[in-house]
N, C-alpha and C positions, 0 to 999 in steps of 0.2 A: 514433490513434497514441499511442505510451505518452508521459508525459512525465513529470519528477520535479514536482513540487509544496511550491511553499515553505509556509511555517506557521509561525506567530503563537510556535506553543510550543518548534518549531525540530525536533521530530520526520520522520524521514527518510519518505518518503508516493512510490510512484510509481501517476499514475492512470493506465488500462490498460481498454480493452473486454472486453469478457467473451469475444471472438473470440480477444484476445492472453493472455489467463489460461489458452487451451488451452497454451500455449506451456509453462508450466507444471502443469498437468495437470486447469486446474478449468474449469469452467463456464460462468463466470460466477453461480456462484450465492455470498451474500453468507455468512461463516464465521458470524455475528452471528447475522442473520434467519431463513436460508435462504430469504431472497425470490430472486427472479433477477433485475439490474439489465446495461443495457446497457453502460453505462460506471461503476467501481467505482474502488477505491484501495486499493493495498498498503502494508499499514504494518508495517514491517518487523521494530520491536521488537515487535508482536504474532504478526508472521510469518502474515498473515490478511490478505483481501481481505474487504472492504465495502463493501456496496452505499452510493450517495450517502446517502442517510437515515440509513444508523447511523454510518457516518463523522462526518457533522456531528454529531450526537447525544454518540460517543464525541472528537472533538474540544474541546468543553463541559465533558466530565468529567474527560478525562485529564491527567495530572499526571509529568510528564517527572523519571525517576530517573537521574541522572547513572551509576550504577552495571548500567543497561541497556545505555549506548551501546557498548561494544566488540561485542556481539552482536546490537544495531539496526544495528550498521556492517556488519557481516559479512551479517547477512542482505540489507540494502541491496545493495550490494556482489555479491553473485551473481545475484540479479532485475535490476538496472541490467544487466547483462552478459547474463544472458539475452535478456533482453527489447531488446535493441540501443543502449540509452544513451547517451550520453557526459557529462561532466559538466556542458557549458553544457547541456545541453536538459530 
């Protein structure tokens, strides 16, 4: 089941099975690798789903730009609603 996912760098992340990523049109397969993972994470200033291993990978590297969040929000923000959200969960 989807749920939102906190994080160290405060970047908006909802993780989601590769069954619920049909829900928006994909696979389950990872935008990064193109491996196919069971369970993945949408990060929403990338606007991409990743498999566990490049998430961690690109969590490591990434560097949070204050000038991304109105459109990290927004894409948040429609997948949370798709996918059945609410803000505690």
């Amino acid at each position: 089941m989807a749920k939102i996912v906190e994080n160290k760098k405060g970047f908006l992340v909802i993780e989601c099975t590769a069954v619920e990523t049909m829900k928006f049109g994909g696979i389950g397969i990872c935008d990064y690798c193109n491996e196919a993972d069971t369970t993945g994470y949408y990060i929403a200033v990338l606007n991409c789903w990743y498999c566990r291993k490049c998430y961690t990978e690109w969590m490591e590297r990434a560097i949070f730009y204050e000038e991304d969040a109105p459109i990290e929000k927004r894409n948040f923000e429609y997948y949370k609603e798709l996918l059945g959200l609410k803000d505690n969960e």
